[in-house]
Each structure stands twice: as C-alpha cells, then as structure tokens.
C-alpha distance (Angstrom), angle and dihedral (degrees) to the residues before:
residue distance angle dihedral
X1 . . .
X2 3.84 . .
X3 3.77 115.5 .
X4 3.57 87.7 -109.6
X5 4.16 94.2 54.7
X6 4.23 79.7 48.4
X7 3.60 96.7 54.7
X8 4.54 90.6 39.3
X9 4.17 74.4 50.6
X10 3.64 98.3 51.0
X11 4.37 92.7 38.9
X12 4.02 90.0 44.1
X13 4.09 94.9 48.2
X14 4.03 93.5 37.9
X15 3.52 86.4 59.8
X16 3.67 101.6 48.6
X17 3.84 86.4 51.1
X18 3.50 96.0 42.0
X19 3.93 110.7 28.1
X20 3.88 85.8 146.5
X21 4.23 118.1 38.4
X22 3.43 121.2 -143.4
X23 4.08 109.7 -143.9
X24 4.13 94.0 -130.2
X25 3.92 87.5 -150.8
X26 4.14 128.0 65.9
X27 3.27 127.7 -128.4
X28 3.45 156.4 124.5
X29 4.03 110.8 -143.2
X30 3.96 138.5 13.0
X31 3.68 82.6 -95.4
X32 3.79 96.7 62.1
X33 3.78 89.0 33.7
X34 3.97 86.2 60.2
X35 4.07 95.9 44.3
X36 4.52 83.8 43.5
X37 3.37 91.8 54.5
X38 3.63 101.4 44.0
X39 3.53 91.0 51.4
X40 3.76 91.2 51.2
X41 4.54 88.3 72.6
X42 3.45 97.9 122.0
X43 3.67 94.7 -14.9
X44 3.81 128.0 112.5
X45 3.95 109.7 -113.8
X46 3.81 94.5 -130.7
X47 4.04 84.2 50.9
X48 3.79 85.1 53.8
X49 3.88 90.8 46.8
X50 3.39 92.7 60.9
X51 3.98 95.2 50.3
X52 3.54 102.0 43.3
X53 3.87 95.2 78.9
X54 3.17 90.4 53.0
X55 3.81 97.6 55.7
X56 3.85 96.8 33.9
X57 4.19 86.7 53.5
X58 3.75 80.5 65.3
X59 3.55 94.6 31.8
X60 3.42 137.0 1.0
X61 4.36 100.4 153.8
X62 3.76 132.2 49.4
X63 3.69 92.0 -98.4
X64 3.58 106.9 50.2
X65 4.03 80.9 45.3
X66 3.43 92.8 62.7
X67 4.03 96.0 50.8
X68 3.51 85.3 70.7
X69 3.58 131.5 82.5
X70 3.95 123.2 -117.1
X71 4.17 89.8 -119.3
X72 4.35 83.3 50.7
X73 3.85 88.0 61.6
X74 3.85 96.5 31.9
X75 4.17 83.8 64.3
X76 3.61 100.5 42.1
X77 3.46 90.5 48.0
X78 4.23 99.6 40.5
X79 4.08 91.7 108.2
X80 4.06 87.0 64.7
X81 3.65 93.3 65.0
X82 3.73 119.1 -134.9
X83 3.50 88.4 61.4
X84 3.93 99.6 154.9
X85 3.81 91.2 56.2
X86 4.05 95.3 39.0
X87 3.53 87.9 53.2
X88 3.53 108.3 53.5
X89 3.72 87.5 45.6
X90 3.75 96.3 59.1
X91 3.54 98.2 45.9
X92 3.86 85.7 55.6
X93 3.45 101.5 42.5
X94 3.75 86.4 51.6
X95 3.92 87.1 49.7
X96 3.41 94.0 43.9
X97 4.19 98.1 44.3
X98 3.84 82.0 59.4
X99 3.36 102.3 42.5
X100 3.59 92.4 47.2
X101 3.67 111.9 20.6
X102 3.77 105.5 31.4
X103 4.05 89.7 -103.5
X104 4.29 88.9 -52.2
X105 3.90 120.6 134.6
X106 4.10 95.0 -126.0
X107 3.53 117.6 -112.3
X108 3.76 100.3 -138.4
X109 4.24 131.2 78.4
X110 3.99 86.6 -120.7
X111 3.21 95.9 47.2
X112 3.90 100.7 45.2
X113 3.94 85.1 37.4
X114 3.88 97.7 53.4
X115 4.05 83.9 69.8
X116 3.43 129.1 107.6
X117 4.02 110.0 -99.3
X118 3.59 85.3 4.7
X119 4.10 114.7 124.2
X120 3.78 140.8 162.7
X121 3.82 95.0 -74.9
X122 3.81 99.5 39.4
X123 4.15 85.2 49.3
X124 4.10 91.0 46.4
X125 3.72 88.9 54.9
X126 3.91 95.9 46.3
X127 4.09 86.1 45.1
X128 3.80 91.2 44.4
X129 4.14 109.6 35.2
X130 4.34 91.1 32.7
X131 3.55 108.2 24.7
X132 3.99 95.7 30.2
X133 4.09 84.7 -139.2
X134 4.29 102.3 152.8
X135 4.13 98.4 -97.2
X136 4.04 128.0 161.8
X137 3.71 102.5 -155.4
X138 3.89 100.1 -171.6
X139 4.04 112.9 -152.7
X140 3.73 121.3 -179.9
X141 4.24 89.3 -83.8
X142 3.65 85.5 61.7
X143 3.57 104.8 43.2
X144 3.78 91.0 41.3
X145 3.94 89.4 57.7
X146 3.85 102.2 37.7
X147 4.24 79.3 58.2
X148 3.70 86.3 46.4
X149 3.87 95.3 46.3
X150 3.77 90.1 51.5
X151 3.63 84.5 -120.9
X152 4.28 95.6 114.2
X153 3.51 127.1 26.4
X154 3.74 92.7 -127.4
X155 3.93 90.8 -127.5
X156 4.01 89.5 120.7
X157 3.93 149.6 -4.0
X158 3.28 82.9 -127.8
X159 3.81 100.0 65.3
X160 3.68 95.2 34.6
X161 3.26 88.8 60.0
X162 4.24 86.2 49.4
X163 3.60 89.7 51.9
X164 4.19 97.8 39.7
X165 4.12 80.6 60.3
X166 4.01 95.8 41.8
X167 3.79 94.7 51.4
X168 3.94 104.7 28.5
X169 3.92 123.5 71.7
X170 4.24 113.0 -103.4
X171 3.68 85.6 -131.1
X172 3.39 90.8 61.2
X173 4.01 104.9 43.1
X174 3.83 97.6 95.2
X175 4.18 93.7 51.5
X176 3.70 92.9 34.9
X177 3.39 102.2 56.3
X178 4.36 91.7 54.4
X179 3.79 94.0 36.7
X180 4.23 80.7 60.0
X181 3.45 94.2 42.3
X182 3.49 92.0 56.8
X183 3.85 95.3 41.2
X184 4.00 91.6 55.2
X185 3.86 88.8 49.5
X186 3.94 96.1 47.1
X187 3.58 103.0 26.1
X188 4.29 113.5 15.6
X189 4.03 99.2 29.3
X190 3.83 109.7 164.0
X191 3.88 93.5 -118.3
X192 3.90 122.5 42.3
X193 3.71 88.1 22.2
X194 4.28 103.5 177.9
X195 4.04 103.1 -171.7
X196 3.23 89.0 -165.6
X197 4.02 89.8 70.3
X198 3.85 85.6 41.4
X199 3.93 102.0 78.5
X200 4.04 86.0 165.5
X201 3.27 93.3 62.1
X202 3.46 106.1 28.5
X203 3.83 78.9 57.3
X204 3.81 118.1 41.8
X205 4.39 82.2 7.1
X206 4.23 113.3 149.4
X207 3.88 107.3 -92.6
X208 3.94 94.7 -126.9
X209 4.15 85.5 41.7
X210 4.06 90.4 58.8
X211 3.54 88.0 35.4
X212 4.07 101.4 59.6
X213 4.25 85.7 31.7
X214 4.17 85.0 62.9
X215 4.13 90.3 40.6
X216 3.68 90.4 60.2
X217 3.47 106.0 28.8
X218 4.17 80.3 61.6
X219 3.68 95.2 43.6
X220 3.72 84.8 49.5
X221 4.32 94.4 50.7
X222 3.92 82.7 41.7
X223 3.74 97.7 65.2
X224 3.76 92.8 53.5
C-alpha cells in the first residue's frame, strides 16, 4: 500500500466504525467545553463527566466563576487531579474572558491560547468541537496510533500533529480526530492491545510495531 491507499484505508474504515461521533466530553457551551477540556489534562474524560455537574451547578459562565474563590473550585474539582494548577487557571480564564471578551470564549488559537492553562490542544478542541474551525488536537490515542500507522515518527505531538494535517483531508480534521480517539480507546489501547481487534493496524501497522507486538505476545504464550 502507498501512504495515500493507508490514509483512504484508515478514512474509509473510521467511518464505517464511527458513522456517528460521540463528543467524549459534556457540555453545553464553548465555555463549558473550555473548563471540560481543561479538566480532562491527565484526567480520564468519563472521570471529568462525572465532575463537571458538579462544578457547572456552581458555575457554569464566567461570572458566576468568578464569585467563587480559587480554594471553592480547587475542592470541587480535587477528583480531576492537578487540581492546584486547574484551578487557578479557571478562575483566570473566567476573569480574564470578562475582562477581555465581555464573558465570550474567543474564537481564535491566540486568543484561546494566551489563557492561563490553556495550550495548543485544549485551544484545537475549543476551535474544532465549539467554533467548528478545522483543528487536529492530538492526545496520547492519536499520537500513539499515527506512530503505529507508520504515518508519524512518534518523536513529538508536535509533528504528529504536522503530519495528521499533511496527509489527512481539512474537511475531515474535526471528525477524524474523534473517530481516532475512539478507535485507539476501543480497538488500539496502550495496555491489553489484541491486534487481532485492530484491523488498522494489523493492516497498514509499523513493521517494528507488529514485530515487537508478535515477540511478546509469544514470550507471553511461552511462559504458560
């Protein structure tokens, strides 16, 4: 296969799989989309799922935010991990998003990006999932399976990201980019990875990837 007949591979079995694409994170607004996904560093998304009602009953808008106090939010959101951190950066987003953009979430990657605990992937999601703006946020399924695909090298998020844009359709960015999250969680997970489930990768799959995945899967059937 030509890397072009690999990516038409990847697009055409994505979309049988995923026809319709779940958005992993609740919520109601770009606003809670912003605080959801900044909760969801290091944090599973159903974890976040289940803490986001709890916050946005206290607070689901810049201005209700603000009313409480740093230590209010830390507590709420403690289960998320990180909580010092995530904290302090909703409070001033919220501070800043009124101060600076009449209580809006900004539609731009500067904008959203000159926030506190905002970065490139929490401003492509925003852009992407609120604004509809073409975005390829890249989290840890997607850089783990563009490696695996042979379609990165792996070296960076960075340049996976680079090379997701290079080789995948614009059009497509926004679906693309859930339909593999949801692949590497179902069917490529880092631990209690069954090729056999994975017909991506047992397909188009990195040679030294299917190589060391055979090597231990023997090693592990040789011990029994």
């Amino acid at each position: 296969m030509t890397k072009q007949e690999k990516v038409h591979f990847v697009i055409n079995t994505l979309n049988k799989l995923y026809p319709e694409i779940p958005i992993p994170l609740d919520h109601k607004d770009p606003y809670t989309l912003l605080v959801a996904v900044l909760l969801s560093a290091q944090c599973t998304d159903v974890r976040v799922n289940q803490i986001t009602p709890l916050l946005f009953a206290e607070a689901d808008n810049p201005y209700d935010m603000i009313k409480l106090s740093v230590e209010d939010i830390k507590e709420i959101i403690k289960p998320c991990g990180l909580s010092p951190m995530k904290s302090k950066g909703i409070y001033g987003l919220s501070k800043i998003l009124i101060e600076e953009h009449n209580g809006e979430v900004p539609q731009s990657f500067e904008a959203l990006e000159a926030l506190p605990a905002v970065g490139h992937k929490t401003a492509s999601v925003v852009m992407s999932q609120a604004f509809g703006v073409p975005a390829f946020p890249v989290d840890t399924h997607i850089h783990r399976l563009m490696y695996r695909w042979n379609l990165s090298n792996g070296k960076s998020v960075a340049q996976t990201e680079k090379d997701a844009k290079r080789l995948f359709p614009k059009e497509l960015w926004n679906d693309l980019h859930l339909q593999i999250i949801w692949y590497g969680r179902e069917y490529s997970p880092a631990r209690g990875w069954d090729l056999n489930k994975d017909i991506i990768t047992k397909t188009i799959g990195r040679a030294t990837v299917l190589k060391e995945y055979h090597k231990k899967t023997s090693y592990n059937l040789g011990r029994f």
